[in-house]
C-alpha positions in Angstrom: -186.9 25.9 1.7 -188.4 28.8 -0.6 -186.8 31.3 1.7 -183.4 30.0 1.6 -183.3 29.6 -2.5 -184.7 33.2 -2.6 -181.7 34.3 0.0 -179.5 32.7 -2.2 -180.7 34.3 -5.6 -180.5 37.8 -3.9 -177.3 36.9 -2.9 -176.2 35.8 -6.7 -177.6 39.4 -7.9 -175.8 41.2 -5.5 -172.7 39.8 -6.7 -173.4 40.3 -10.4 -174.9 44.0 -9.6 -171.4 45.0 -9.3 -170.3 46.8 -12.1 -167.0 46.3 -14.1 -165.1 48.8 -11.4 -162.2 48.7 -9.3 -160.6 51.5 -6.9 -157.0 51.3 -5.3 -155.3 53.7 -2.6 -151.7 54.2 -2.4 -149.6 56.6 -0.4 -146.0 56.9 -1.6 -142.9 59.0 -1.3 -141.5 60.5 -4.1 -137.6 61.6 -3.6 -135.9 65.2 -5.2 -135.0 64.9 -8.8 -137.0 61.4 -9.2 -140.0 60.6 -11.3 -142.9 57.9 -10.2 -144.8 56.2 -12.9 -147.4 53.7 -12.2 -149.6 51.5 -14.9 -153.7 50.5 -14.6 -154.7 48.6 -17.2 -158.0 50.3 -18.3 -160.8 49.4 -21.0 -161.9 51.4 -23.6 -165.4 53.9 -22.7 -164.8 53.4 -18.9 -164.3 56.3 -16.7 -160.7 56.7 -15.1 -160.6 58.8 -12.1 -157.4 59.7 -10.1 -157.3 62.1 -6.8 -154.2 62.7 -5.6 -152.7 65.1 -2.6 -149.3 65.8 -1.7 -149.6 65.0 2.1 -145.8 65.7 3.1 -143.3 68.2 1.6 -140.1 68.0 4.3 -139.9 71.4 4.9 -140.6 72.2 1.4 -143.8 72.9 -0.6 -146.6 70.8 -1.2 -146.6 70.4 -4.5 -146.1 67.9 -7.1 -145.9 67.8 -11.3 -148.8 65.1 -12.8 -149.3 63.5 -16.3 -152.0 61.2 -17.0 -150.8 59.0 -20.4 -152.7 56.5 -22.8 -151.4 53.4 -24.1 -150.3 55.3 -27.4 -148.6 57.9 -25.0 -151.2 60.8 -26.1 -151.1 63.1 -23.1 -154.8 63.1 -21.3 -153.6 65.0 -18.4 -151.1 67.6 -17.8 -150.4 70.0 -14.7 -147.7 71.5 -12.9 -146.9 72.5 -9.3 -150.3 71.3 -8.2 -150.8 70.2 -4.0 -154.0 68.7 -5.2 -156.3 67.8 -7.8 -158.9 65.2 -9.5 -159.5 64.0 -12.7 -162.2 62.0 -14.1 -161.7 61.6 -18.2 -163.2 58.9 -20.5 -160.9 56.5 -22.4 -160.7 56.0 -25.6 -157.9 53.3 -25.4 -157.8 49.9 -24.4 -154.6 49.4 -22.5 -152.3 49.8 -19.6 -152.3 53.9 -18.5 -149.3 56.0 -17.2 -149.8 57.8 -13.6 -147.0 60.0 -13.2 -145.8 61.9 -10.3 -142.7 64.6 -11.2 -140.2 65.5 -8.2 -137.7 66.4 -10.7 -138.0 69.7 -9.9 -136.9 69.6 -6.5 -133.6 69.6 -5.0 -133.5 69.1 -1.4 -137.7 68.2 -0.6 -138.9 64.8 -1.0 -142.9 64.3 -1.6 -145.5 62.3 0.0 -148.8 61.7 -2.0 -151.4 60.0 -1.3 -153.6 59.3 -4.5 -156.7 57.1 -5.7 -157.5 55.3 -8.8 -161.2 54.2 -9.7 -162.6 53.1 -12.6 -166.2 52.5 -13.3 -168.7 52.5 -16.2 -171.6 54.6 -15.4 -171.9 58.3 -16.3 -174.2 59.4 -13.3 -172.5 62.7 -11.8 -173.2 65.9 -13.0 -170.2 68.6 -13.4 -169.6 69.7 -10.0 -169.5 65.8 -8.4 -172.9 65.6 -7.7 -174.6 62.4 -7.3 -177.9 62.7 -9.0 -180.5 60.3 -6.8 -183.1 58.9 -8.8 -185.9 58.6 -6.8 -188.5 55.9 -8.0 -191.7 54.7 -6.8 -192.3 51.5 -8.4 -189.0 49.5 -6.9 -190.8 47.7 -4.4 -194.3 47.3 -5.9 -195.8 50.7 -5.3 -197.3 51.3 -8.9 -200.4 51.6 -10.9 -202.2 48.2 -11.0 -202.6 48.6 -14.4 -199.0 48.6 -15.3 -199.0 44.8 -14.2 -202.5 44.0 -16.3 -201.7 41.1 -18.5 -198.8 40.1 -16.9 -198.4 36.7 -15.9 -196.6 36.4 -12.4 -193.6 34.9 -13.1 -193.0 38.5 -15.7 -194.1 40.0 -12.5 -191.9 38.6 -10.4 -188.6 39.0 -13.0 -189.8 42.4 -13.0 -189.4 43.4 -8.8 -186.2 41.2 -9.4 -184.4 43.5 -12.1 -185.5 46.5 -9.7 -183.9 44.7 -7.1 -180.7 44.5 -8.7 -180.8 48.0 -10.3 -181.5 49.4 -6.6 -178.5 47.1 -5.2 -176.1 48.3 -8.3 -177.2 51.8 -7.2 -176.9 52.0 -3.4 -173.6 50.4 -4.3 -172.5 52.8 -6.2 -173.1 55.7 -3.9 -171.6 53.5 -1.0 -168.3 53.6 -3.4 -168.5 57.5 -3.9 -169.0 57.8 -0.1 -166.1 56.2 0.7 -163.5 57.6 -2.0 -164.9 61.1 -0.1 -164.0 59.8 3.3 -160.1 58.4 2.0 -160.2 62.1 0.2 -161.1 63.8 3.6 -159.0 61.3 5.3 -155.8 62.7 2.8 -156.4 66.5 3.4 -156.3 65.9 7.6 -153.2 64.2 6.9 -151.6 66.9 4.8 -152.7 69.5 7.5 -151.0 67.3 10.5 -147.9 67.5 8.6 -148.4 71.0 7.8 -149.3 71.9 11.6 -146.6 69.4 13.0 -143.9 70.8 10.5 -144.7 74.7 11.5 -144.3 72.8 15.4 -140.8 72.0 15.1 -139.6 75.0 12.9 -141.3 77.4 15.4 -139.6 75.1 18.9 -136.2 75.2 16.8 -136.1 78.9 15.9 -137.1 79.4 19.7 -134.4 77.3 21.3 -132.0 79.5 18.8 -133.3 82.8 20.0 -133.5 82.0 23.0 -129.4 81.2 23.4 -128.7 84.2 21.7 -130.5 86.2 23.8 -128.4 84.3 27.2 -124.8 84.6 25.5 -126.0 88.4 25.0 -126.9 89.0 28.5 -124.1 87.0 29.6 -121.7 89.5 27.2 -123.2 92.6 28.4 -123.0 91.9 32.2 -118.7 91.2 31.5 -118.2 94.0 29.5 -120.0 96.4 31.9 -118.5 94.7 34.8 -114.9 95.5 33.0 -115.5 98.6 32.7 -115.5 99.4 36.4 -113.0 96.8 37.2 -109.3 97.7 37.5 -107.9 94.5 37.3 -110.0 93.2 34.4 -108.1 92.3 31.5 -110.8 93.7 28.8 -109.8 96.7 31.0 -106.3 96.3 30.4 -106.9 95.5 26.3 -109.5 98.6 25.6 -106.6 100.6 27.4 -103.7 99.7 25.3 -105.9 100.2 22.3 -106.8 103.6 23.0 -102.8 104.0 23.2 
């Protein structure tokens, strides 16, 4: 019985490990001249964190205008003419955000991008998106005997529990970076399979077009050489009566 209660308790802190953190994927297609705005409803000293690629251009550029807005509509994020980029800011604001995606500067070229949201509440990367790994001895009981002197067990025992949680809430964490990486590599291979499929059919079509210029150019030459040595040939006949 004290196994399964124990189960179930590890179970229940699992569950309320998780911090106050959400992170959503879209892909969507943004057509010339339009203007996508999206709204995530964010609370105030949590980190907002949006990655975005433009995956497609249809035969155009891959790039893409962005504004990142607060409730009051201060501008957090500006940039222009970008194929890629991510931003992780702070709020200040408790409210619903504005995401926006600019096409308007396109005529013809519609845009596909694929983008991620995340929020979270914890402050643990450094600058350059490295995740700095606390390494700690004393999770699972390895420690100085005397740190537990005095201690009744059951303060013991609430004691490996809380590190139990904090190591849960951690390997979380890094589980959740891991995989916003992978749907981030994920979105770059899909923008260079466009890319490489695009360059595919623009090189076949500029080769089919070559290549039936070149035969009605042969085919040209060999009847006006063949004119010129044929009596009865009508371009015979017509260069004749121009010269005339």
């Amino acid at each position: 019985m004290r196994p399964l209660v124990l189960f179930i308790f590890f179970v229940v802190l699992v569950v309320n490990s998780v911090v106050v953190a959400y992170s959503n994927e879209f892909t969507i297609t943004i057509e010339p001249g339009k203007e996508d705005c999206f709204y995530t409803p964010v609370a105030k000293n949590i980190y907002l964190e949006v990655d975005y690629q433009v995956i497609d251009g249809q035969q155009g550029e891959l790039d893409i205008d962005f504004h990142l807005t607060s409730p009051t509509g201060r501008r957090i994020v500006m940039e222009s003419r970008k194929s890629d980029s991510t931003h992780r800011t702070k709020t200040f604001e408790d409210g619903d955000h504005k995401i926006c995606f600019d096409n308007t500067f396109s005529i013809f070229s519609a845009k596909t991008v694929f983008f991620e949201i995340s929020t979270d509440n914890d402050d643990d990367d450094d600058d350059n998106g490295e995740i700095k790994i606390e390494k700690k001895n004393d999770v699972w009981g390895d420690t100085d005997q005397a740190f537990y002197a005095g201690l009744r067990p059951e303060e013991i025992y609430d004691i490996h529990v809380q590190d139990i949680k904090d190591t849960v809430a951690m390997v979380r964490g890094k589980l959740t970076r891991a995989q916003e990486f992978q749907d981030q590599i994920r979105a770059f291979e899909a923008r260079d399979r466009n890319t490489a499929e695009g360059n595919f059919t623009r090189v076949n079509f500029w080769s089919m077009i070559h290549l039936v210029t070149l035969l009605i150019t042969g085919i040209v030459q060999v009847i006006m050489v063949r004119s010129l040595f044929d009596e009865k040939s009508t371009l015979r006949r017509l260069w004749k009566q121009g010269k005339m």
